[in-house]
C-alpha positions as CSV (number, residue, x, y, z in Angstrom):
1,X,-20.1,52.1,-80.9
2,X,-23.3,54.4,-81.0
3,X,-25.3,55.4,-77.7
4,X,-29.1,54.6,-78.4
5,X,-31.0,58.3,-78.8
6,X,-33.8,57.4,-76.2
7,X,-30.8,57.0,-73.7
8,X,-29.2,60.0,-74.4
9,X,-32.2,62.0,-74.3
10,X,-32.8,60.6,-70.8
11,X,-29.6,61.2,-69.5
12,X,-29.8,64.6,-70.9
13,X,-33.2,65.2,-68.9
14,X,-32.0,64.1,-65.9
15,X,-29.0,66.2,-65.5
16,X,-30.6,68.9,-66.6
17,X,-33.2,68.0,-63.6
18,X,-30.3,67.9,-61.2
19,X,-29.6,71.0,-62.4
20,X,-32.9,72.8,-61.7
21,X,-32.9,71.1,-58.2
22,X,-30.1,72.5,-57.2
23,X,-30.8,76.2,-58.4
24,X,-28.1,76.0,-61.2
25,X,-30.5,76.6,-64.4
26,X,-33.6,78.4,-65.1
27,X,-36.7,76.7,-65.1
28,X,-38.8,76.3,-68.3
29,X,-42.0,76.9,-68.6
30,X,-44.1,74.0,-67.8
31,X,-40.8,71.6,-68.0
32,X,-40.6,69.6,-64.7
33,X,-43.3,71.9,-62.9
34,X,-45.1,69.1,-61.1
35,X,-41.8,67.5,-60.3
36,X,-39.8,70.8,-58.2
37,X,-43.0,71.3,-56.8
38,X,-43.1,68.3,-54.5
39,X,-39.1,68.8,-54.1
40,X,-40.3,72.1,-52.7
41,X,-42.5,70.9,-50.5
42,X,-40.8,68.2,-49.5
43,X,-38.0,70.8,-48.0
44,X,-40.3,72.9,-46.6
45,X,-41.7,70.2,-44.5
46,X,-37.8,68.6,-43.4
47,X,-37.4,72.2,-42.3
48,X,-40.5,72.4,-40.3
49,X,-39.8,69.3,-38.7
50,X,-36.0,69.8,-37.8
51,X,-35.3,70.3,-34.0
52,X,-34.1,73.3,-32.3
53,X,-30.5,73.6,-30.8
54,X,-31.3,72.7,-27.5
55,X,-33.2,69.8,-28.7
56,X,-30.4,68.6,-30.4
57,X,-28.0,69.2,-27.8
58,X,-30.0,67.0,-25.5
59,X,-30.4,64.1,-27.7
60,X,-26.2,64.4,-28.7
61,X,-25.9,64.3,-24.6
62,X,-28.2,60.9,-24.2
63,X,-26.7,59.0,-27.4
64,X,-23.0,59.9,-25.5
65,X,-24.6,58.7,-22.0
66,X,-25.5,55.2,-23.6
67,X,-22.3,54.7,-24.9
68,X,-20.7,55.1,-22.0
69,X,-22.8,53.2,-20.2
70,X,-21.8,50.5,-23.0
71,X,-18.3,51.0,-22.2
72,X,-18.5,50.3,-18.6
73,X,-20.7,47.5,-18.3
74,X,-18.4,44.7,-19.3
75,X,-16.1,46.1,-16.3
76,X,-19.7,45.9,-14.3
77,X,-20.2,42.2,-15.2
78,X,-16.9,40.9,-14.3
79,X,-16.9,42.0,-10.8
80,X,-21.0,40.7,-10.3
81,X,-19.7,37.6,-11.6
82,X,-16.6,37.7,-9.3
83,X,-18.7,38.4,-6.5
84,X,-21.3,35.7,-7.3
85,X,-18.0,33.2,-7.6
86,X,-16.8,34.1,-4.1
87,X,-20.2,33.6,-2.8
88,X,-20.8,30.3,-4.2
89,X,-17.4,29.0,-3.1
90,X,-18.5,30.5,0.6
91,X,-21.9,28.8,0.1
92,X,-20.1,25.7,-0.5
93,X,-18.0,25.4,2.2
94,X,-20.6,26.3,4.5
95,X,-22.6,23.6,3.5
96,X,-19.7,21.4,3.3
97,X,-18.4,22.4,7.0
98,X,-22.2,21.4,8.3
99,X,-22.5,18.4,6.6
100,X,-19.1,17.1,7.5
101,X,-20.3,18.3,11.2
102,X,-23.6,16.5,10.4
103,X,-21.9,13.2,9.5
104,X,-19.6,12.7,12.3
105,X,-22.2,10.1,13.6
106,X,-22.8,8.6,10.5
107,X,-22.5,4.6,10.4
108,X,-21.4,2.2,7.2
109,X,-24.2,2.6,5.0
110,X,-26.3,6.0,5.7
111,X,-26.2,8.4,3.1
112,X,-23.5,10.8,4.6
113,X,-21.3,8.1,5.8
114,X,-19.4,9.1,2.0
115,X,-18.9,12.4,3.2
116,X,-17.4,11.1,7.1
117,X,-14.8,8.9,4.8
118,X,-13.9,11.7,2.6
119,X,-13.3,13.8,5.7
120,X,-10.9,11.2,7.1
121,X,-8.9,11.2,4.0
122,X,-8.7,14.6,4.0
123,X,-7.1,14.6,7.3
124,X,-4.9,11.9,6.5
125,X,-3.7,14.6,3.5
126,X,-3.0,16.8,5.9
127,X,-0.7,14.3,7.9
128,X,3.0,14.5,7.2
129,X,4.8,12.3,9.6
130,X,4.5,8.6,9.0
131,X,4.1,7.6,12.5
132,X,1.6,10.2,13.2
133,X,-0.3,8.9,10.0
134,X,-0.2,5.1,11.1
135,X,-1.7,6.2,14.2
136,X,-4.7,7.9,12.6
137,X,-4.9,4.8,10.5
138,X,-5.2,2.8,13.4
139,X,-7.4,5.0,15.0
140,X,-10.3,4.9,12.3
141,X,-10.2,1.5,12.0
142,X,-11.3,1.0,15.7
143,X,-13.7,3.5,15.5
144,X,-15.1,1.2,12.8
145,X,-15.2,-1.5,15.1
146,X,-17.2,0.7,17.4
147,X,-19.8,2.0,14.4
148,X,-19.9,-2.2,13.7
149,X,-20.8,-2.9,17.6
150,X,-23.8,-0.1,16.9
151,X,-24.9,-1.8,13.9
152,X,-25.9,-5.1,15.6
153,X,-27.6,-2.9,18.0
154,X,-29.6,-1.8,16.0
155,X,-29.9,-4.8,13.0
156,X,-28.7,-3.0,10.0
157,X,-28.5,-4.8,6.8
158,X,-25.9,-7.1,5.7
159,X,-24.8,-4.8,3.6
160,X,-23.4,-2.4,6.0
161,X,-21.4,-4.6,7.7
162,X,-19.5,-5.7,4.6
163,X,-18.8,-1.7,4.0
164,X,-17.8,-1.9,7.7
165,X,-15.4,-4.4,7.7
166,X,-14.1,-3.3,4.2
167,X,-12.7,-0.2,5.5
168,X,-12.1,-2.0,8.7
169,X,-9.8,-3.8,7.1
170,X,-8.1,-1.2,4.8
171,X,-7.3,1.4,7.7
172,X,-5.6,-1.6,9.5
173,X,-3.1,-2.8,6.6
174,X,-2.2,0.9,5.9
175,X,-1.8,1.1,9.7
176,X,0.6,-1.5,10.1
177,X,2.0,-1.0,7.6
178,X,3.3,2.2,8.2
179,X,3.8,1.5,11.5
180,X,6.4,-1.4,10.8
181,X,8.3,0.4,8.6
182,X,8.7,3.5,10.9
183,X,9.9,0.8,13.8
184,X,12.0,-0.8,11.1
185,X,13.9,2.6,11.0
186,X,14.3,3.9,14.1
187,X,14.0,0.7,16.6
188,X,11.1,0.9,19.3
189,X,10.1,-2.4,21.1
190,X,7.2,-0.3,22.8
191,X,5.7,0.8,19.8
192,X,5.4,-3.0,18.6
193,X,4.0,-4.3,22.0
194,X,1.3,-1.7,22.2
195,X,0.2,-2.5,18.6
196,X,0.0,-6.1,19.4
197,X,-2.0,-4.7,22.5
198,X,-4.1,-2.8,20.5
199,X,-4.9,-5.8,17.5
200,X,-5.6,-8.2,20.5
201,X,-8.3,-6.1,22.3
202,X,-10.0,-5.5,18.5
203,X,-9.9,-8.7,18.3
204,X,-11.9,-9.6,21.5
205,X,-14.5,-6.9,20.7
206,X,-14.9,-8.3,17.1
207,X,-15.6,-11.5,18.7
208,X,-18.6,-9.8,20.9
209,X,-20.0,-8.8,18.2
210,X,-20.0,-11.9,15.5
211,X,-22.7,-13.4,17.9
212,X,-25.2,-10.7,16.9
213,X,-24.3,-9.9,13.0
214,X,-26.1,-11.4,10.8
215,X,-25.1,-14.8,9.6
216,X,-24.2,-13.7,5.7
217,X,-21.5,-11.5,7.8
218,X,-20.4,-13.7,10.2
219,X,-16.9,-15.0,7.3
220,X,-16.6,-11.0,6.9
221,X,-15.5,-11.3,11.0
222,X,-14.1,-13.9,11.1
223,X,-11.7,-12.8,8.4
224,X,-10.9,-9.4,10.2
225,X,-9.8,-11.5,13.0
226,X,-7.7,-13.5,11.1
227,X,-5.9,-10.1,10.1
228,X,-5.9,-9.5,13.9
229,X,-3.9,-12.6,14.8
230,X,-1.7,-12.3,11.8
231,X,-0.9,-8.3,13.0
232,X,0.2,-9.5,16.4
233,X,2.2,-12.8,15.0
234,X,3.8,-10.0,12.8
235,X,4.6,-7.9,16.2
236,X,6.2,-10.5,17.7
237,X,8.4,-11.9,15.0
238,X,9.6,-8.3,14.4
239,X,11.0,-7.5,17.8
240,X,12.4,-10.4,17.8
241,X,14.5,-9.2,15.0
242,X,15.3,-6.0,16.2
243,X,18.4,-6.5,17.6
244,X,19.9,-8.4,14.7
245,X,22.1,-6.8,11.7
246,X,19.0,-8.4,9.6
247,X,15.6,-6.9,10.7
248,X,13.6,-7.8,7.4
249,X,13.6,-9.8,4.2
250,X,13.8,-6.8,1.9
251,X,9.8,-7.6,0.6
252,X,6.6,-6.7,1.9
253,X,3.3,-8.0,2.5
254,X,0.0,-6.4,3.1
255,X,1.1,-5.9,7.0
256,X,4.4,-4.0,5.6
257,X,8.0,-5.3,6.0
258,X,8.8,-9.1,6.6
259,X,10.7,-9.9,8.9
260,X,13.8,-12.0,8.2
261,X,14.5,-15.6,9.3
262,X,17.4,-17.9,10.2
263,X,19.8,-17.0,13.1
264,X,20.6,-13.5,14.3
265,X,24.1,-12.2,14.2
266,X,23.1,-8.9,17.1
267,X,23.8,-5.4,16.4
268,X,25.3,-3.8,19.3
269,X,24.7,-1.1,17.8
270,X,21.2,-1.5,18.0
271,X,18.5,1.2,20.2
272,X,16.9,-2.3,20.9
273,X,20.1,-4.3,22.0
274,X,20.6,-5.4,25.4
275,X,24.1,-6.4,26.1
276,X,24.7,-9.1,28.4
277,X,27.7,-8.2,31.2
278,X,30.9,-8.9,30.5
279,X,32.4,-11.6,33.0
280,X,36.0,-12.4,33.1
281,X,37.0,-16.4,33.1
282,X,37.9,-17.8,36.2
283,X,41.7,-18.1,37.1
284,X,43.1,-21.1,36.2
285,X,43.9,-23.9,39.0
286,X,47.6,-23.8,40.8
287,X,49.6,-26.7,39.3
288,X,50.3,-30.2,41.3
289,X,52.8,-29.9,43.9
290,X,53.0,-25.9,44.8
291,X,52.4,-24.6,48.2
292,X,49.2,-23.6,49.1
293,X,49.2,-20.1,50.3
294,X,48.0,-21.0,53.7
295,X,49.7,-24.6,54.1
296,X,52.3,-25.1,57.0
297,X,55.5,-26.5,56.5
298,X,56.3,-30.0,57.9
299,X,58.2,-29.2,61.3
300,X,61.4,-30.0,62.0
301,X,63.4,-32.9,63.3
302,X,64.0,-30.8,66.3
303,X,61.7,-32.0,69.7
304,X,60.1,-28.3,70.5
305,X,57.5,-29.7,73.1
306,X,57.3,-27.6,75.8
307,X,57.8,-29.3,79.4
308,X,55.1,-30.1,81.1
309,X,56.3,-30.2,84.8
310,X,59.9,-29.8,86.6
311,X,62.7,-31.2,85.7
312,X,63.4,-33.9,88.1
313,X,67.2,-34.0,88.8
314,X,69.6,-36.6,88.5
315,X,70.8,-38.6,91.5
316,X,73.3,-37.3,93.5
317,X,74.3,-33.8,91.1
318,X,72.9,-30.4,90.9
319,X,70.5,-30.1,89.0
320,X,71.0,-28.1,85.4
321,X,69.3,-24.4,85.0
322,X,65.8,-24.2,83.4
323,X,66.5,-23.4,79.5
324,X,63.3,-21.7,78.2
325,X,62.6,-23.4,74.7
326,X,61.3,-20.9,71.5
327,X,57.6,-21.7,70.4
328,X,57.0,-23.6,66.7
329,X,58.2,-21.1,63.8
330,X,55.6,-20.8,61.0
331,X,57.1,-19.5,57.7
332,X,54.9,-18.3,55.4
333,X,54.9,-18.3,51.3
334,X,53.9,-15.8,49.4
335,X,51.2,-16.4,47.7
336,X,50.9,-18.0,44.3
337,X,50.0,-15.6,41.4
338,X,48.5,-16.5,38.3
339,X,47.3,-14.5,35.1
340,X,43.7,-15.0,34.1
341,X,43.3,-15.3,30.3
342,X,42.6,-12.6,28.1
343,X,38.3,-12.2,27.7
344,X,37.3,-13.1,24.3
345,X,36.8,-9.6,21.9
346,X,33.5,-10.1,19.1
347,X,34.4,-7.9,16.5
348,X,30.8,-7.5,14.6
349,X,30.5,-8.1,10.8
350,X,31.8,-5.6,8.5
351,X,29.1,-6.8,5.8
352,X,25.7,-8.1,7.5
353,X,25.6,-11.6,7.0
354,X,28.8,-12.8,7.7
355,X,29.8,-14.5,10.9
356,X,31.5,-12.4,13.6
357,X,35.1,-11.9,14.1
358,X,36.3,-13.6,17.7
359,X,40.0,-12.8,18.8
360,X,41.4,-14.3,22.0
């Protein structure tokens, strides 16, 4: 297929430009004069213009400062960023350490009463020991009963007591709860008597205060002393139980572990268990008829009363020599022995539940 000739021709002008631009071919007369003029120019002035070596050196020397700078920042960030980080944190728990400070008065209801809760929890977290956690249960629920005896002091809203007596009431269960089950375990009569103690004197100082609540919150009381009495009934029917083979039911309750009922076979065994002293029977009676140890015999035919006075001779003879009589004779019996019966031996249950085994 044929090229057009007007392309050709063009093509074949502008290499032949190229060609006179670059010095290669000799330049016709009047052919592309105006156009290798401005070329010329045009390097004159680039070469005016072009800096000097130490002009370039210097800007070679900035461009590599500014990519290293570049390179580093990232690195630069992350540790402004780390160190913001650590200072927030710190900034946190300062604020947090004075506001937990700050609500250590704080009653049911004011803002930073929230913050005094979630402190208490916190602690509890930090518990391990069951019985050491039932006794810091135990311990914020009376000190809600003394942030309630404030609030009628001072006439808070109704709304306040209710929050009271809530958690009131939800330090308790956990309390006893706990508590129950650690004296379920490992006995103690003494634990149980001062926690009755304890539920009987909140009890008496919930009862000051119902007078001055408000009347909306006066059920709220009287249904935290309900708990009361049925904490102390739960006392008492428990250490009753503690000497038995079975202490509880199995279940629970919202005041922990119930205890069992019916009769109680006792656990010697038992850190509660005080066992009565062991007295041996009394001997049995002598039989009919035997010789009592200090009896006399009957004495015998034999007249051994002493004379009173002289013997008075017979008429007419001599009279016979004095003949000194012995004394009674006691004869003695040894005394009667008998063997007292074996004491009855209670062998306890191999299985709890079943009845005792008795030998003798």
């Amino acid at each position: 297929m044929g090229v057009p000739g007007w392309f050709a021709r063009e093509r074949a002008d502008g290499d032949r430009f190229a060609d006179l631009v670059d010095g290669g071919a000799e330049t016709p007369d009047d052919e592309f004069a105006h156009e290798l003029a401005l070329v010329g120019g045009l390097r004159e002035l680039g070469a005016g213009g072009a800096p000097d070596a130490e002009t370039r050196q210097r800007i070679r020397d900035e461009i590599a400062g500014r990519l290293a700078e570049a390179e580093a920042s990232p690195k630069r960030r992350g540790h402004a960023v780390a160190n913001l980080a650590a200072a927030a944190v710190a900034l946190v728990l300062a604020l947090g350490g004075i506001t937990l400070l700050l609500s250590k008065d704080a009653l049911p209801g004011d803002p930073l009463y929230g913050i005094k809760r979630a402190g208490e929890s916190a602690s509890l977290g930090l518990t391990f020991d069951e019985r050491d956690k039932a006794k810091k249960h135990l311990e914020f629920a009376a000190n809600r009963v003394g942030e309630l005896d404030e609030l009628t002091r001072q006439g808070a809203a109704t709304g306040a007591y209710f929050t009271g007596l809530a958690d009131f009431e939800t330090d308790l269960r956990a309390g006893v709860s706990q508590l129950t089950s650690v004296v379920t375990d490992q006995g103690g009569q003494t634990r149980l008597a001062e926690l009755r103690t304890w539920a009987r004197q909140q009890s008496d100082r919930l009862g000051l205060q119902v007078g001055h609540a408000p009347a909306e919150a006066r059920d709220k009381f009287a249904a935290a002393r309900v708990l009361l009495d049925k904490v102390q009934t739960r006392t008492s029917d428990l250490g009753s139980r503690l000497v038995c083979y079975t202490i509880t039911t199995g279940s629970s309750d919202e005041l922990g572990a119930v205890p069992a009922a019916g009769d109680c076979v006792r656990n010697p065994g038992s850190s509660d268990a005080v066992l009565p002293p062991v007295t041996l029977p009394a001997p049995s009676p002598a039989p009919a008829g035997s010789p009592s140890p200090t009896s006399v015999p009957p004495s015998s035919a034999v007249d051994t009363a002493t004379p009173t006075g002289p013997l008075t001779p017979p008429a007419g003879g001599t009279p016979p020599p004095v003949v000194a009589t012995p004394g009674p004779t006691t004869r003695t019996s040894p005394p009667a022995t008998t063997t007292p019966k074996p004491p009855l031996i209670s062998i306890p249950p191999l299985i709890p539940g079943l009845p005792p085994i008795t030998i003798g």
